[in-house]
C-alpha positions in Angstrom: 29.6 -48.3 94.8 28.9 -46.9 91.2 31.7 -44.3 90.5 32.7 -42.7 86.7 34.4 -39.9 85.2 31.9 -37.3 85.6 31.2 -35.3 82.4 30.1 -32.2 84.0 32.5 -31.8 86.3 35.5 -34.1 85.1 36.4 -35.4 88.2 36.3 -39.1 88.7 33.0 -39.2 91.4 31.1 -41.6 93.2 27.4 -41.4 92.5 24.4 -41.2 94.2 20.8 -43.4 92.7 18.2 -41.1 92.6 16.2 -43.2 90.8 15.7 -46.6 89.3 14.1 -49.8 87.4 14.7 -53.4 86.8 12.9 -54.6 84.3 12.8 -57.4 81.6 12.8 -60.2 84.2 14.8 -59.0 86.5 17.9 -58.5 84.2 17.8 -55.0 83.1 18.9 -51.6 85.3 17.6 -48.3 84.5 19.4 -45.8 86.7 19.4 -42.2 87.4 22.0 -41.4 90.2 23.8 -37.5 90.7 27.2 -36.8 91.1 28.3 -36.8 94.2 31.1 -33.4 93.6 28.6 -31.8 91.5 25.2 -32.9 91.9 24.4 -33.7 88.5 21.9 -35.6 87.0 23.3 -38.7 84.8 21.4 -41.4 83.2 22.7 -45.4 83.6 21.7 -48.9 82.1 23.2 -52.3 82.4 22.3 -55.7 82.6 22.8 -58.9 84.7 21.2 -62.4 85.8 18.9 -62.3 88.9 19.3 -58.6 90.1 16.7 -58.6 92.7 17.8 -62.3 94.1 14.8 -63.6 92.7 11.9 -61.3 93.5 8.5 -62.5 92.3 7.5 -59.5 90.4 10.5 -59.9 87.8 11.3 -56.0 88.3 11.2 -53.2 90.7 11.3 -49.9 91.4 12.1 -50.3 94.9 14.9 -48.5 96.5 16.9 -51.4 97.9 16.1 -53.8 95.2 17.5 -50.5 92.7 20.8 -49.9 94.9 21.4 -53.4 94.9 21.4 -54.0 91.5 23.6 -50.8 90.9 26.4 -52.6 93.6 26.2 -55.7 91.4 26.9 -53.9 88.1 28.9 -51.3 89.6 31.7 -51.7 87.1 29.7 -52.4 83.6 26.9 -49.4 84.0 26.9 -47.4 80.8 26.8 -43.6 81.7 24.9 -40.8 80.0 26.2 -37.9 78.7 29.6 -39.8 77.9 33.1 -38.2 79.7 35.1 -37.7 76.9 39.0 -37.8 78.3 42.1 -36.4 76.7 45.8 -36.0 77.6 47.3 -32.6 78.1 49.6 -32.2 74.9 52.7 -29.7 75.7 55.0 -28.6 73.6 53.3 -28.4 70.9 51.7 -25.4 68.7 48.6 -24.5 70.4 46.2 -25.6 67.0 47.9 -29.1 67.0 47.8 -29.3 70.0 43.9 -28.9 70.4 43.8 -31.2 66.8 45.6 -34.1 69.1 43.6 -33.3 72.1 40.2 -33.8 69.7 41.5 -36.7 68.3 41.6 -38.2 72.1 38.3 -37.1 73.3 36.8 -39.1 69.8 38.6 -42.1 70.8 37.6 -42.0 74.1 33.9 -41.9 73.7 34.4 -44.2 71.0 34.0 -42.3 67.7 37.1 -44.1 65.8 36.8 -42.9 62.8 36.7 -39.4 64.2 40.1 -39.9 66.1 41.7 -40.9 63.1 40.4 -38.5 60.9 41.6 -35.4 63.6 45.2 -37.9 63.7 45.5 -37.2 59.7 45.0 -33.7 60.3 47.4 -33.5 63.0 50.2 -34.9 60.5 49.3 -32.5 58.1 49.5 -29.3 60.3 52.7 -30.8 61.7 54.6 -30.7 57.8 52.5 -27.0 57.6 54.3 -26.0 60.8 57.4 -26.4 59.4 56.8 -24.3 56.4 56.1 -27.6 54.2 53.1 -26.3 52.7 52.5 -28.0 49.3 51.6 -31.2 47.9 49.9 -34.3 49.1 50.2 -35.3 52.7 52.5 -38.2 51.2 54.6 -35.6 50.0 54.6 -33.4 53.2 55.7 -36.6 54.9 58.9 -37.4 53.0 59.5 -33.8 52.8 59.7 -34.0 56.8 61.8 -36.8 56.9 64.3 -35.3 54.0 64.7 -32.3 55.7 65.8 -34.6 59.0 62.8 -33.2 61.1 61.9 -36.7 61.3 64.1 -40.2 61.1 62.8 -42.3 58.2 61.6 -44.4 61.1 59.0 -41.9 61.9 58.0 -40.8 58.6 57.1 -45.0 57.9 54.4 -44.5 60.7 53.2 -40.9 59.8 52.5 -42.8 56.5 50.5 -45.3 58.3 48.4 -42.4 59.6 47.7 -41.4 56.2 46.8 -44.4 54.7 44.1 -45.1 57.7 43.0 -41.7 57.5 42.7 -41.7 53.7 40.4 -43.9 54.0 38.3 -42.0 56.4 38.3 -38.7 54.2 37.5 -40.4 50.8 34.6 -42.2 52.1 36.0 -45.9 52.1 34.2 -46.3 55.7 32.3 -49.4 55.1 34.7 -51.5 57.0 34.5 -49.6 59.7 37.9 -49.1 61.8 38.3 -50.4 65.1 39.1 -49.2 68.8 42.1 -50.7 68.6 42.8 -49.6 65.4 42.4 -45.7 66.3 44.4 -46.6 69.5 47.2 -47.1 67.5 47.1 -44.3 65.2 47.0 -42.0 68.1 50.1 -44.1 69.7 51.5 -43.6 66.2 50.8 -39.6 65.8 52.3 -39.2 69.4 55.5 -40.7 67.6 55.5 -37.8 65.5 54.7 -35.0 68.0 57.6 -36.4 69.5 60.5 -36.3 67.4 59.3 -32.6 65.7 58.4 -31.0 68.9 58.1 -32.7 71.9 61.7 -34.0 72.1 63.3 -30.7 70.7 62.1 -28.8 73.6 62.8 -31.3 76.6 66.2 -31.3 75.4 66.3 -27.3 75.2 65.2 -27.2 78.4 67.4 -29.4 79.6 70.4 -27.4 78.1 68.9 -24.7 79.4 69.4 -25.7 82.9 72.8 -26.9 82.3 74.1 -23.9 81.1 72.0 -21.5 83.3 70.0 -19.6 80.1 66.9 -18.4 81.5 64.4 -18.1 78.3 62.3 -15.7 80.8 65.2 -12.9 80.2 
C-alpha cells in the first residue's frame, strides 16, 4: 500500500494508482496515483529487480502488473510535488519563529544549504530580539552570552551555526553541506530558542500556575 505525506493536503494519506509504467526491463516504475483524503494528482518513480515477475515484454502498462510493482516499492517511491514538514515553534517571536519553521521545511525536502542559511538568520534575529543590534553575528553572540541570556555553553554552539552558515552566505558552497550536517544545525539552533525563549516561558508558566497569576487579567 503506497502511503506519503500528502503535499496538498498535509495529511499522511494512502494513495490510489491512477496510472502507470514499468519500463527499462522491467526495473523502472512510473506512477501517477491520487490522494486518497484529497483526490490529488501526484507523480511517483522508483526502481527494483523483476517488477512484473518476469513478464516477456520487459514493461507494462497494465493495471495489475502497475499495482504490483507500486506494493513492491511501496516504501522507496519518490513523490512529486515534495511535502515539505516542519515543527510548530512556540514561544517564540512570531518572525523567528516562521525563520525556524523555513529552516525545517528546506531540510526536509532536502535543500541543506537553505536550512542552514535560514538557521544563521534565526541566530541573528534572536541577538536582534534582545536589543543586540550591532556588530558581526560573532559579536551578537558573545554579546548574548555576556549579558547571561545564554550559558557560554550555548553561545559555543550558536557559534557553530555561524561558522556553517558563513560559509553558505559568502559563497564557499563548493563542498556542499550534508543532510546530516544541516540536521544538526537545526538540533543546534533549537539549543538557542531554548535557553532565550523557550525555557523562560515554560518556567513562567509554570509559576504562573503555582502562584495562581492569570496573565489573561
Amino acid at each position: 500500500m503506497a502511503s506519503t505525506l500528502c503535499p496538498y493536503c498535509s495529511k499522511f494519506s494512502h494513495l490510489t494508482p491512477r496510472w502507470g509504467r514499468i519500463s527499462e526491463g522491467d526495473t523502472y516504475l512510473h506512477v501517477a496515483a491520487t490522494c486518497d483524503n484529497c483526490d490529488r494528482l501526484l507523480v511517483g518513480e522508483g526502481s527494483g529487480p523483476s517488477l512484473t515477475d518476469g513478464y516477456s515484454g520487459g514493461g507494462s502498462e497494465a493495471s495489475s502488473h502497475v499495482l504490483q510493482a507500486v506494493e513492491a516499492l511501496s516504501r522507496s517511491i519518490s513523490w512529486l510535488p515534495l511535502a515539505a514538514e516542519a515543527p510548530v515553534i512556540q514561544d517564540v517571536p512570531d518572525s523567528i519563529g516562521l525563520a525556524a519553521k523555513e529552516a525545517h521545511t528546506s531540510l526536509s525536502i532536502g535543500n541543506h544549504m537553505s536550512a542552514i542559511l535560514m538557521s544563521r538568520t534565526v541566530i541573528e534575529a534572536t541577538a536582534k530580539a534582545k536589543g543586540i543590534t550591532s556588530g558581526s553575528l560573532a559579536t551578537k553572540i558573545n554579546a548574548l552570552r555576556d549579558a547571561q541570556l545564554i550559558r557560554p555553553s550555548i553561545a559555543d554552539q550558536a557559534h557553530e551555526v555561524r561558522f556553517l552558515g558563513n560559509d553558505m552566505a559568502h559563497g564557499d558552497i563548493d563542498d556542499g553541506p550534508s543532510h546530516v550536517d544541516a540536521e544538526e544545525v537545526l538540533a543546534l539552533i533549537g539549543q538557542v530558542l531554548n535557553e532565550v525563549f523557550q525555557g523562560p516561558a515554560l518556567m513562567e508558566r509554570m509559576r504562573d500556575r503555582r502562584t495562581g497569576v492569570s496573565r489573561s487579567e
